[in-house]
DRENDREN-404494 format. One record per residue (C-alpha): residue number from 1; residue in one letter; x, y, z. Coordinates in nm, 4 decimals. Example, Ala and Ser with C-alpha at 12.3 -4.5 7.8 and 13.67 -1.06 7.14 Angstrom:
! DRENDREN-404494
atom n=1, res=a, x=1.2300, y=-0.4500, z=0.7800 $
atom n=2, res=s, x=1.3670, y=-0.1060, z=0.7140 $
***
This chain:
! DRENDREN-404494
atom n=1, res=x, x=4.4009, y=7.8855, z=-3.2971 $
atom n=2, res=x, x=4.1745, y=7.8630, z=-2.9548 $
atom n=3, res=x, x=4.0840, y=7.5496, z=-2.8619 $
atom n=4, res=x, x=3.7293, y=7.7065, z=-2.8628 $
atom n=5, res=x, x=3.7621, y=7.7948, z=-3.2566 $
atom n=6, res=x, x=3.8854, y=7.4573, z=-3.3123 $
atom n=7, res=x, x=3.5784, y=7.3064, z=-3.1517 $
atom n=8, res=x, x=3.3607, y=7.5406, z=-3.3241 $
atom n=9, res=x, x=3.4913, y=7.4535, z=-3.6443 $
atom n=10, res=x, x=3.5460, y=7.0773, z=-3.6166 $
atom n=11, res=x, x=3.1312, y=7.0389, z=-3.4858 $
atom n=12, res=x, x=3.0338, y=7.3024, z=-3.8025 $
atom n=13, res=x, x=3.2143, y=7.0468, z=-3.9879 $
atom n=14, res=x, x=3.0768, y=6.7357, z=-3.8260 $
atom n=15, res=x, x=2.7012, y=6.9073, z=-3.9237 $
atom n=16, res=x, x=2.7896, y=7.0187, z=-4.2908 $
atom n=17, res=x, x=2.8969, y=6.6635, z=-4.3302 $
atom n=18, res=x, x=2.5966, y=6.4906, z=-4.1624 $
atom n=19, res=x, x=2.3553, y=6.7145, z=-4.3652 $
atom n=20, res=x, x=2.5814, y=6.6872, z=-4.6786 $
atom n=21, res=x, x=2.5721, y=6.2924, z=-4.6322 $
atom n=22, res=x, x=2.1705, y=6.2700, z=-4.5686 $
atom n=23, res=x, x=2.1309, y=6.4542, z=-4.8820 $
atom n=24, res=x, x=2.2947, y=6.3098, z=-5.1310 $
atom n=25, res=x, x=2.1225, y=5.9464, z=-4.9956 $
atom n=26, res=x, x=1.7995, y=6.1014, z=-5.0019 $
atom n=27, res=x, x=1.9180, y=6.2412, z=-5.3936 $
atom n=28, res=x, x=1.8562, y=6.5952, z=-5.2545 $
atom n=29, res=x, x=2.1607, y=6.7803, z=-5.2840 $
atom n=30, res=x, x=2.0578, y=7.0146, z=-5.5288 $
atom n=31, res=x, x=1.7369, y=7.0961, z=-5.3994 $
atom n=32, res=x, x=1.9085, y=7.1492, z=-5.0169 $
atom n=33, res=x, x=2.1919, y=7.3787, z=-5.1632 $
atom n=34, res=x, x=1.9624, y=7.6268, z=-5.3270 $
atom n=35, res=x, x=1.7582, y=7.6116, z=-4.9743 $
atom n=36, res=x, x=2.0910, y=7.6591, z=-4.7416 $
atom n=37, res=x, x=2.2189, y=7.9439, z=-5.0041 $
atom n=38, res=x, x=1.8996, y=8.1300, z=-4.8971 $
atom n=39, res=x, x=1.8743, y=8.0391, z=-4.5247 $
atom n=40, res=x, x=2.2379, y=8.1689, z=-4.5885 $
atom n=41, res=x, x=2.0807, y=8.4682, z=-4.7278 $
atom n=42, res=x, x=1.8476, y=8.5229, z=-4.4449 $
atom n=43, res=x, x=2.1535, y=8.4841, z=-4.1776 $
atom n=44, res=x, x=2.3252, y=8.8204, z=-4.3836 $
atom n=45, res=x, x=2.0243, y=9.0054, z=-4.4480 $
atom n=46, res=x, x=1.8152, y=8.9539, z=-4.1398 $
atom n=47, res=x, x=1.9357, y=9.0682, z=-3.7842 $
atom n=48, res=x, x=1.6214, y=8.9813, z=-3.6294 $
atom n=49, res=x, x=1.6454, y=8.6097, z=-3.7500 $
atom n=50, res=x, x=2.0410, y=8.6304, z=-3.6351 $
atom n=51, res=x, x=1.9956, y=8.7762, z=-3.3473 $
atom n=52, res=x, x=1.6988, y=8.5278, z=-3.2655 $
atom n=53, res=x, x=1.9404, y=8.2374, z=-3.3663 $
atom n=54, res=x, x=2.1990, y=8.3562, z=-3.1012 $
atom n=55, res=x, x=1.9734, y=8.4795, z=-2.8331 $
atom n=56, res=x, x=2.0267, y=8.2534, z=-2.5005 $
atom n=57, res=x, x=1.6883, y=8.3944, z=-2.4083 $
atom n=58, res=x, x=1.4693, y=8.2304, z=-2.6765 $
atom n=59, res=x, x=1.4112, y=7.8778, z=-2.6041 $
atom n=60, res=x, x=1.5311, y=7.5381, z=-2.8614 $
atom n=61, res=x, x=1.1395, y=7.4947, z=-2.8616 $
atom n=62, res=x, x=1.1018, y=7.8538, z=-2.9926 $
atom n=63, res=x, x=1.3647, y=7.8219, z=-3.2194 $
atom n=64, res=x, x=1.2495, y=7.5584, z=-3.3538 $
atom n=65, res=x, x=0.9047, y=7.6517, z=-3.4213 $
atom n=66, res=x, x=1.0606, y=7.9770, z=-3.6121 $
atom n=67, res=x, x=1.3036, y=7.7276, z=-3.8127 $
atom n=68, res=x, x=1.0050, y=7.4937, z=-3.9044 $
atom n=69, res=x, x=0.7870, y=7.7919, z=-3.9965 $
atom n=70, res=x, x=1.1023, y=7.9034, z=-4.2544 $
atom n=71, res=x, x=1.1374, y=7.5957, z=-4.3660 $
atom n=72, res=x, x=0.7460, y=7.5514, z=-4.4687 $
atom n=73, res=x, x=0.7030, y=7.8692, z=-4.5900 $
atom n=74, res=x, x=1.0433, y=7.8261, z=-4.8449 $
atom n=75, res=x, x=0.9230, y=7.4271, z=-4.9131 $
atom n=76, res=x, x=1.2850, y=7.2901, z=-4.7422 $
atom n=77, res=x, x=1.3040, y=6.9389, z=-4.8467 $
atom n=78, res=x, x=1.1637, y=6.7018, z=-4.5382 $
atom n=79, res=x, x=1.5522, y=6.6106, z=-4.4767 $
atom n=80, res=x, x=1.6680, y=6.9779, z=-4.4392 $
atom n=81, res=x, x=1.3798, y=7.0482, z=-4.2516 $
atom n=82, res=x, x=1.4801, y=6.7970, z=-3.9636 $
atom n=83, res=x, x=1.8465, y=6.8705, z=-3.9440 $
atom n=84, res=x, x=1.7560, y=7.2161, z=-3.8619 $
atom n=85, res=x, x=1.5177, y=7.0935, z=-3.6551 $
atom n=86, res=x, x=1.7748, y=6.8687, z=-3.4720 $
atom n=87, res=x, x=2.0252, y=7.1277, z=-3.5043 $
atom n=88, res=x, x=1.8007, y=7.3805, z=-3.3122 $
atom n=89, res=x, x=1.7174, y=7.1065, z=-3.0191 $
atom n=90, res=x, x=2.0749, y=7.0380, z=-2.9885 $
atom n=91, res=x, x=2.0805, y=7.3859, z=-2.9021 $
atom n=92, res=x, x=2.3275, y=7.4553, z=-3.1845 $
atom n=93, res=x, x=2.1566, y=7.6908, z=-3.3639 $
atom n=94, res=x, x=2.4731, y=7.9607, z=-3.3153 $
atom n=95, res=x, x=2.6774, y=7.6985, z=-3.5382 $
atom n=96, res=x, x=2.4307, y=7.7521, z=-3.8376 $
atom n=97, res=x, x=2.6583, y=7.9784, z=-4.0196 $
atom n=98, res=x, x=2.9378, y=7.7809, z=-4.0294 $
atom n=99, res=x, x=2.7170, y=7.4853, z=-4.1038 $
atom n=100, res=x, x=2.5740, y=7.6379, z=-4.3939 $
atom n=101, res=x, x=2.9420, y=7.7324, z=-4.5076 $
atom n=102, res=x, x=3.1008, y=7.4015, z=-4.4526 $
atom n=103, res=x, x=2.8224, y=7.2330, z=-4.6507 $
atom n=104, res=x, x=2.8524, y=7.5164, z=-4.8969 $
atom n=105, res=x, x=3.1926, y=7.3929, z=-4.9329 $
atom n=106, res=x, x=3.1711, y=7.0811, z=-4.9471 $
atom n=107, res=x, x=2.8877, y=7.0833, z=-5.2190 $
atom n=108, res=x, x=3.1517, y=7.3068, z=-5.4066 $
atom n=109, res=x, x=3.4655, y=7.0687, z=-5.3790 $
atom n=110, res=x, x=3.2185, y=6.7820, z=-5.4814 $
atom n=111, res=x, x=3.1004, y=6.9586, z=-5.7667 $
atom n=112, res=x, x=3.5375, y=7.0075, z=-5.8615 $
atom n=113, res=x, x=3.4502, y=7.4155, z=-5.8445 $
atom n=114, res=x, x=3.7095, y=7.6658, z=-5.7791 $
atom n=115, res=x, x=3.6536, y=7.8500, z=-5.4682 $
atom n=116, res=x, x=3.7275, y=8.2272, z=-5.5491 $
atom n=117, res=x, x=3.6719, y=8.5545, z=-5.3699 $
atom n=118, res=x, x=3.6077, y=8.8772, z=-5.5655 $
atom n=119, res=x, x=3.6440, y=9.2287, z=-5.3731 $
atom n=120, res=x, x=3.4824, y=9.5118, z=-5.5643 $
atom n=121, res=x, x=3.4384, y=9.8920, z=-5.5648 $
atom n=122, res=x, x=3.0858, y=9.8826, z=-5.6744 $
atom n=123, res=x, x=2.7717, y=9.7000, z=-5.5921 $
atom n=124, res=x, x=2.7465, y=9.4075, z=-5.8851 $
atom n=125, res=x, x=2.4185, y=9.3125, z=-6.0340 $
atom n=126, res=x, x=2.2954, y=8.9131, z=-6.0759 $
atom n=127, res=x, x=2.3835, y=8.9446, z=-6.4113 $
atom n=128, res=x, x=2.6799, y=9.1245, z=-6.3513 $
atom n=129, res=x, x=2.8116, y=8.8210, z=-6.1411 $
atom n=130, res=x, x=2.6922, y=8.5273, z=-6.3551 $
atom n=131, res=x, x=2.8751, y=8.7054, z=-6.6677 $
atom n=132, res=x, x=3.1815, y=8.7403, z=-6.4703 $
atom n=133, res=x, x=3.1871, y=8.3491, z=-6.3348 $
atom n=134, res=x, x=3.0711, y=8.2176, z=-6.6474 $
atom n=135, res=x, x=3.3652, y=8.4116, z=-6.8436 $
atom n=136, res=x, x=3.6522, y=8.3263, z=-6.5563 $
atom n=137, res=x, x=3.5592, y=7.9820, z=-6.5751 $
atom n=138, res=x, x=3.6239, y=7.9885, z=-6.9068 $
atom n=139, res=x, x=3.9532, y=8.1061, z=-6.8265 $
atom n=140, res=x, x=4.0424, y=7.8809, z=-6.5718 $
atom n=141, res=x, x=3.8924, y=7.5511, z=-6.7267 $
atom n=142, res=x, x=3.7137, y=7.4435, z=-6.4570 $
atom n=143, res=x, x=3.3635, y=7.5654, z=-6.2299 $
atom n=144, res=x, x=3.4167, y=7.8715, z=-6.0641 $
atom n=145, res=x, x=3.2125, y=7.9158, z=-5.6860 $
atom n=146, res=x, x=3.3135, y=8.3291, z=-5.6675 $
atom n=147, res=x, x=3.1920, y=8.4931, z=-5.3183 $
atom n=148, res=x, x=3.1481, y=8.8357, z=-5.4183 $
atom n=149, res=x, x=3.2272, y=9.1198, z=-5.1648 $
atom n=150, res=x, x=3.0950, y=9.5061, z=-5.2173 $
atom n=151, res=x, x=3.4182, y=9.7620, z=-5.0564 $
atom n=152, res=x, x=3.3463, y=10.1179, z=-5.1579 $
atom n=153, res=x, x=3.6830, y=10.2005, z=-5.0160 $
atom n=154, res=x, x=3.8637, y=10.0504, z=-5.3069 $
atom n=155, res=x, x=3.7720, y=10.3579, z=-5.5411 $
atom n=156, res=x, x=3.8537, y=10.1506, z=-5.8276 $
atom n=157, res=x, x=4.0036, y=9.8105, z=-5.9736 $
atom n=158, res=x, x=3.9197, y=9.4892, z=-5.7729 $
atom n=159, res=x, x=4.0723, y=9.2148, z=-5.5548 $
atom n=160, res=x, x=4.0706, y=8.8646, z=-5.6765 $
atom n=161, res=x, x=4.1360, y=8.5848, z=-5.4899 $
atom n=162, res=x, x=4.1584, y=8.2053, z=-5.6019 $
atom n=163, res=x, x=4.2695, y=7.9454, z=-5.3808 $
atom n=164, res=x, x=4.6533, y=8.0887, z=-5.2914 $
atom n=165, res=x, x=4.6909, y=8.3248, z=-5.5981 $
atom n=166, res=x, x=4.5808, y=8.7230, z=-5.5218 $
atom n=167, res=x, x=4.5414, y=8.9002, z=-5.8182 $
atom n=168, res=x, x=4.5012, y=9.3150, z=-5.6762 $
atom n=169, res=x, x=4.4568, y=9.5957, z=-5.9008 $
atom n=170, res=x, x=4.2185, y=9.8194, z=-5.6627 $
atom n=171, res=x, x=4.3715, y=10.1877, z=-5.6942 $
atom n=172, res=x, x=4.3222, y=10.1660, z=-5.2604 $
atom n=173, res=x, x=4.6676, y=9.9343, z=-5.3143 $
atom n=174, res=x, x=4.8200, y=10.0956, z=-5.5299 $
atom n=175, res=x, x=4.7710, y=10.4214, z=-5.4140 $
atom n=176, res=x, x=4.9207, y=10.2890, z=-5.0443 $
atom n=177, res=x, x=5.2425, y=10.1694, z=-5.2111 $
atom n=178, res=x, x=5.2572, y=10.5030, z=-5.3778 $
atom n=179, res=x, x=5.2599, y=10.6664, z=-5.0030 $
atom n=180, res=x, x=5.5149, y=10.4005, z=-4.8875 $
atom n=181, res=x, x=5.7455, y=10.4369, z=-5.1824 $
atom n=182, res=x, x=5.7284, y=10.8103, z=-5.0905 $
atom n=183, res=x, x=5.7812, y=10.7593, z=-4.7200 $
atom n=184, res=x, x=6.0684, y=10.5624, z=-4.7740 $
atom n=185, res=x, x=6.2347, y=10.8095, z=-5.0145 $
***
């Protein structure tokens, strides 16, 4: 791993864990993980506000102001609203995805969830995907946190993923063993 990576990760870390930390002493946890799950939604969804984020060009002030303006308009508690605040005059704004992750994750391992990965053929509904984490946590005795992924290339089946175990019945796999099997015949 780069040194660069390293650094990247260890300050995303050093964030999640501030903002984590402020939180839970302000008894906000809650209230800032369903807020970071959809800044975390606007980061995926929105190129403007990611490319905005990463921009050199557009000032801490300006980025700033736009976080601030997010922030009131969603109702971000007061202590979410100036980390990101901070976070944008430290000029660190770049980091915010792997800030949002590592405090996603952190939440998650306080909470004793699972983390779990789900690869799919088809696009799932909300339903869809609270049915299928409330009935594998069932199975697995303990809170499941699934990321679900959307791969059209996996024609059918699905590729699980929790913690070190990979659980892959996609036909995409199967039908690539098929070919090696042959190739090696």
């Amino acid at each position: 791993m780069s040194s660069k990576s390293t650094f990247s990760n260890s300050t995303s870390k050093s964030y999640a864990v501030a903002l984590y930390e402020l939180s839970k002493e302000n008894s906000e946890i809650e209230d800032v993980e369903i807020a970071v799950k959809s800044l975390k939604n606007l980061l995926d969804t929105s190129s403007d506000f990611k490319e905005m984020i990463l921009s050199p060009t557009v000032t801490k002030e300006d980025k700033k102001n736009v976080i601030f303006a997010i922030a009131d308009k969603n109702n971000f508690s007061k202590t979410l609203k100036k980390f990101l605040g901070l976070v944008a005059i430290k000029n660190r704004l770049f980091f915010l995805g792997k800030i949002i992750q590592s405090f996603l994750n952190l939440v998650s391992n306080n909470k004793g969830e699972l983390k779990a990965k789900m690869v799919t053929p088809k696009k799932l509904s909300s339903q869809e995907k609270e049915n299928i984490q409330k009935e594998l946590s069932k199975d697995f005795k303990s809170p499941l946190n699934i990321d679900f992924e959307y791969d059209p290339n996996l024609i059918a089946g699905l590729i699980m993923q929790v913690g070190s175990v990979m659980i892959d019945t996609s036909i995409k796999t199967k039908l690539k063993k098929l070919e090696k099997n042959m190739l090696e015949a």
